[in-house]
N, C-alpha and C positions, 0 to 999 in steps of 0.2 A: 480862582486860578483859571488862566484860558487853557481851551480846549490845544494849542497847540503846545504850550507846557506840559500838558499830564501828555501828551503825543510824543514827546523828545523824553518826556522820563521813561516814559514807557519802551521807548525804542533804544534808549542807551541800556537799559537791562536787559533787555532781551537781546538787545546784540553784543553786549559784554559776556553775555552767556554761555555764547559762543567760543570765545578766546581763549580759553583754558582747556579745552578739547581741542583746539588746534592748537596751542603748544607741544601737549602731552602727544599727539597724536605726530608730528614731525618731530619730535625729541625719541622718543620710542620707538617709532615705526611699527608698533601695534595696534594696529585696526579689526585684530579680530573677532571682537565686540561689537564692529559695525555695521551694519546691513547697510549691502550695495546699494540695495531697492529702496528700502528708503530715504539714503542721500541722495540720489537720483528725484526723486518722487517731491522731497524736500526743497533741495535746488531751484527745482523747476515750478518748484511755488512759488520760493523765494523771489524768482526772476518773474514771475506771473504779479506781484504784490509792488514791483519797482515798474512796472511797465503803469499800471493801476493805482497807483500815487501818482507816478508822471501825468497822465490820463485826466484825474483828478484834480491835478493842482496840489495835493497833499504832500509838502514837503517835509513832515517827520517821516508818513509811511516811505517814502521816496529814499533819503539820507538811512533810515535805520535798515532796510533790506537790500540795499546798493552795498552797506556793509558788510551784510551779515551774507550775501551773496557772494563778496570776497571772501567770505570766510570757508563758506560752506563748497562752495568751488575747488578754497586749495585740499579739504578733507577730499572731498569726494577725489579729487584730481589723485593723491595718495592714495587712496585707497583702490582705483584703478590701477595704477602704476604697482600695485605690491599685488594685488591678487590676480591681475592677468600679466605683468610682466616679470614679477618675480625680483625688483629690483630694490 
């Protein structure tokens, strides 16, 4: 099996991972499970790991944290929005 297959398994899991915390998380509007500091922290790894496959030429890390980047953006962005705006 090439390295860029176990690469896209590897990244469609871990960013499916993701997807069901972000439902649960906009259907609910409870995040108070979450820690700000680590989705923050997270995030900006996230966007650290797609700048670094770009970098690389590495198009699974690239595709699987560009996603999971959407993902974790719209959490953190939620979880902004409720505990400093209250909305």
């Amino acid at each position: 099996m090439s390295n860029s297959i176990i690469g896209y398994c590897a990244a469609f899991l871990t960013t499916t991972a993701f997807i069901p915390q972000a439902i649960h998380s906009w259907r609910t509007k409870d995040l108070s499970s979450i820690s700000l500091s680590m989705y923050l922290l997270f995030t900006l790894g996230v966007a650290l790991w797609v700048w670094y496959g770009y970098v690389n030429e590495s198009w699974p890390v690239v595709v699987a944290n560009a996603i999971t980047l959407v993902i974790s953006t719209s959490i953190l962005y939620l979880k902004i929005r409720i505990d400093f705006f209250k909305i």
